[in-house]
C-alpha positions in Angstrom: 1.4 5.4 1.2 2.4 6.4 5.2 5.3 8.0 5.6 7.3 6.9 9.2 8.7 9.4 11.6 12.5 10.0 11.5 12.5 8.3 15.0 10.9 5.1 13.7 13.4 4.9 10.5 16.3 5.6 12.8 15.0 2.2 15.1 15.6 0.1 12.8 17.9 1.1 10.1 17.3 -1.3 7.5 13.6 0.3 7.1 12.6 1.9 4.4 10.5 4.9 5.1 7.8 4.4 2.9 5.2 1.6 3.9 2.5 0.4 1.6 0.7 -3.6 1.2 3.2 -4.0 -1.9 7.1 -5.3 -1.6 9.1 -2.7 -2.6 12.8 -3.9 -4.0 15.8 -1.3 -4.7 17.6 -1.1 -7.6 20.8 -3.1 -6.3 18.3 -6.1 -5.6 16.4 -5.4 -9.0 19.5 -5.4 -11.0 21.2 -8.6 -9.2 17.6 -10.6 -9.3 17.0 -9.6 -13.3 20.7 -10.0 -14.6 21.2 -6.8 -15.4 22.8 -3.5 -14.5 22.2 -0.6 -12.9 22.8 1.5 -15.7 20.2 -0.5 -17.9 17.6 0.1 -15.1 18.5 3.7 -15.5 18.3 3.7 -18.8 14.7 1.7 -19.5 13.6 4.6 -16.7 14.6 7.0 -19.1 13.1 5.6 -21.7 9.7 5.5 -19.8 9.8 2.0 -19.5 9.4 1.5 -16.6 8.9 3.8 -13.3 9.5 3.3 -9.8 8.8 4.9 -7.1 11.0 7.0 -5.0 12.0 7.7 -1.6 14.4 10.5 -1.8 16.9 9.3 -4.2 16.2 5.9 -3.9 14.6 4.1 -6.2 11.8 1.7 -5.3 10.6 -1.5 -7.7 7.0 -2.9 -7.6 5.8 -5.6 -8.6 4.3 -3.6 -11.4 8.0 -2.6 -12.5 9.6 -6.7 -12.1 6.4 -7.8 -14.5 7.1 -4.7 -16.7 11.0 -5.3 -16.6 10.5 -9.3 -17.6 8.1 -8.0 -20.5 11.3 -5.7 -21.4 14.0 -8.6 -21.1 11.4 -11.0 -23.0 10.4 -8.6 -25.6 14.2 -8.0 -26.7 15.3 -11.9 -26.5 12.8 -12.6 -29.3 13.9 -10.0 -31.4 11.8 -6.7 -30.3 13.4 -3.1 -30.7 12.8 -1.4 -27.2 10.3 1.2 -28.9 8.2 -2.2 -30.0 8.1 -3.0 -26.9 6.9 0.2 -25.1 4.4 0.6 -27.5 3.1 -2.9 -26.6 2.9 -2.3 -23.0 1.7 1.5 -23.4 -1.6 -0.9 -24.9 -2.3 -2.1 -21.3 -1.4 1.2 -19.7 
């Protein structure tokens, strides 16, 4: 992970100060792209279900997270409780 200098994130103010090879997609865009909330994001992060990264407060998605999160939304379509679930992707962990 490099971290940019203040001066860099202030050029261009849609930057987000951590750069990396992988796409990094906040919670808003998460949310919007998954059909869900916010608060369900927040609340499969408390389960441990999934973990993004962070930049200060924000919260940054992987890809890691999105194939994680459509396991999640899968998982409970066809019936699975949301500790099922965990403990089917805590196998490939």
């Amino acid at each position: 992970m490099k971290l940019v200098s203040p001066g860099e994130a202030a050029a261009n103010s849609n930057h987000i100060s951590v750069e990396t090879d992988e796409e990094f997609v906040r919670i808003g865009e998460m949310a919007k792209k998954y059909g869900v909330t916010l608060r369900t994001l927040r609340f499969y992060e408390d389960k441990g279900l999934l973990n993004p990264k962070r930049d200060g407060s924000t919260r940054l998605y992987t890809r890691r997270d999105k194939a994680r999160l459509k396991l999640i939304l899968l998982g409970r379509k066809v019936g699975f409780s949301l500790r099922d679930v965990k403990q089917m992707m805590d196998l490939y962990d």
